[in-house]
C-alpha positions, 0 to 999 in steps of 0.5 A, spaced: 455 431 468 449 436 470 453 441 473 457 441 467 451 443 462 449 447 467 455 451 468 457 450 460 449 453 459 450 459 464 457 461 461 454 462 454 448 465 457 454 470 460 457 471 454 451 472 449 449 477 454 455 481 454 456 480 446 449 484 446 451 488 451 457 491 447 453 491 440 448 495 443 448 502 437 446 509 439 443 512 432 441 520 432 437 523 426 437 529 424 432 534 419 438 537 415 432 541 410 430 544 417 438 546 419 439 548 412 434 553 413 435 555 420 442 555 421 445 561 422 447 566 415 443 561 411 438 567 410 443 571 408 446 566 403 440 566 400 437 573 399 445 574 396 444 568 392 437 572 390 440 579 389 446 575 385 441 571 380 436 578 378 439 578 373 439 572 370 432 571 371 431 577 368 435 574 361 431 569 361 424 573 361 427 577 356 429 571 351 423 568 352 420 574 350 424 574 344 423 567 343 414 567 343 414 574 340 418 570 333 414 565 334 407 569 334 409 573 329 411 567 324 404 565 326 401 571 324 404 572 317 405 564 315 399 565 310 403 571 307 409 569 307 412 565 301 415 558 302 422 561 302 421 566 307 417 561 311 422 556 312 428 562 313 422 565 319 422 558 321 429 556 322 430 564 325 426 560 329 429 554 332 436 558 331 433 563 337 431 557 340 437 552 341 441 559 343 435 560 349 436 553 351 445 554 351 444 560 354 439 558 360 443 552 361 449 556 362 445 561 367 443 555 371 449 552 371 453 558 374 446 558 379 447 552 382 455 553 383 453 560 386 449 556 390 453 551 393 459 557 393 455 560 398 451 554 401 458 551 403 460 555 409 454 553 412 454 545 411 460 545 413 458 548 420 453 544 421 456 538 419 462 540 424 457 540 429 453 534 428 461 530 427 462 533 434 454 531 437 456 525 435 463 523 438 460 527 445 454 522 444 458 516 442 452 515 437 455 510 432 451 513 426 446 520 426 441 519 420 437 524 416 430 524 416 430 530 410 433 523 406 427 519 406 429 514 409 427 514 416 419 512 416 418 512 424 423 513 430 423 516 437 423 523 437 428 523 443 432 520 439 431 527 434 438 532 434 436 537 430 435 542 435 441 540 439 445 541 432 441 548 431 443 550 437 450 549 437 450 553 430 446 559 433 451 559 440 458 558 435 454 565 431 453 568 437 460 566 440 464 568 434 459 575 432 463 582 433 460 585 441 458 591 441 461 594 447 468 593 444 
């Protein structure tokens, strides 16, 4: 009766060492903050994304400026005016007013779609990459630290330069040889 609670003790000693060993998870994290501003073309995809919006930005000032300049100009003259034409300057007012807001929504609309236009290409590399260290890797799941939600961990287990230079050797492979 011994030797079988023994045996029977040893068995499932085995099997949960076993269990454990095939529930072992292999995680990674990244910084994605970082691979957004490092990976390659990211750069260029911002100063064309700061080139394309100049123009909007300089809207937006000049709006604003029409906005105060209506706005110092109703309180400069308010104690001349008469009530009429007080209410008329007023309501000129939050006309421009509301018409700024519309227009400024518009302009950051068409920015943030520009935006994701021109950051796309280069997510999506960076997450072909990370898809690829992951199966190589046989990690269960790669985290993001950018995301907050890692407060502490091993930095061996940090892929962001692995990803990085994956990125910059798939650029390099894929620019155009001068020699050719």
């Amino acid at each position: 009766m011994r030797c079988t609670s023994l045996a029977s003790l040893l068995l499932v000693a085995l099997f949960c060492a076993g269990a454990a060993e095939a529930q072992t998870v292999k995680i990674g994290y990244i910084n994605s903050a970082e691979l957004m501003q490092s990976a390659p073309g990211s750069v260029e995809a911002q100063a064309q994304f700061d080139a394309e919006m100049q123009a909007a930005q300089e809207e937006i000032v000049r709006l604003q400026t029409e906005l105060q300049n209506l706005d110092q100009a109703l309180q400069q003259q308010q104690l001349t005016l008469s009530p009429e034409a007080k209410a008329n300057r007023q309501q000129q007012l939050q006309v421009k007013a509301q018409e700024y807001e519309q227009r400024a929504g518009q302009l950051q609309e068409r920015a943030d779609n520009r935006r994701a236009e021109l950051i796309q290409p280069i997510m999506d590399q960076i997450t072909e990459v990370i898809e690829a260290v992951r199966e190589e890797g046989n990690y269960a799941m790669i985290l993001d630290q950018a995301g907050g939600s890692i407060i502490s961990a091993d930095p061996t287990l940090d892929l962001t330069q692995e990803i990085l230079r994956r990125l910059l050797e798939a650029a390099a492979a894929a620019a155009p040889t001068g020699g050719q």
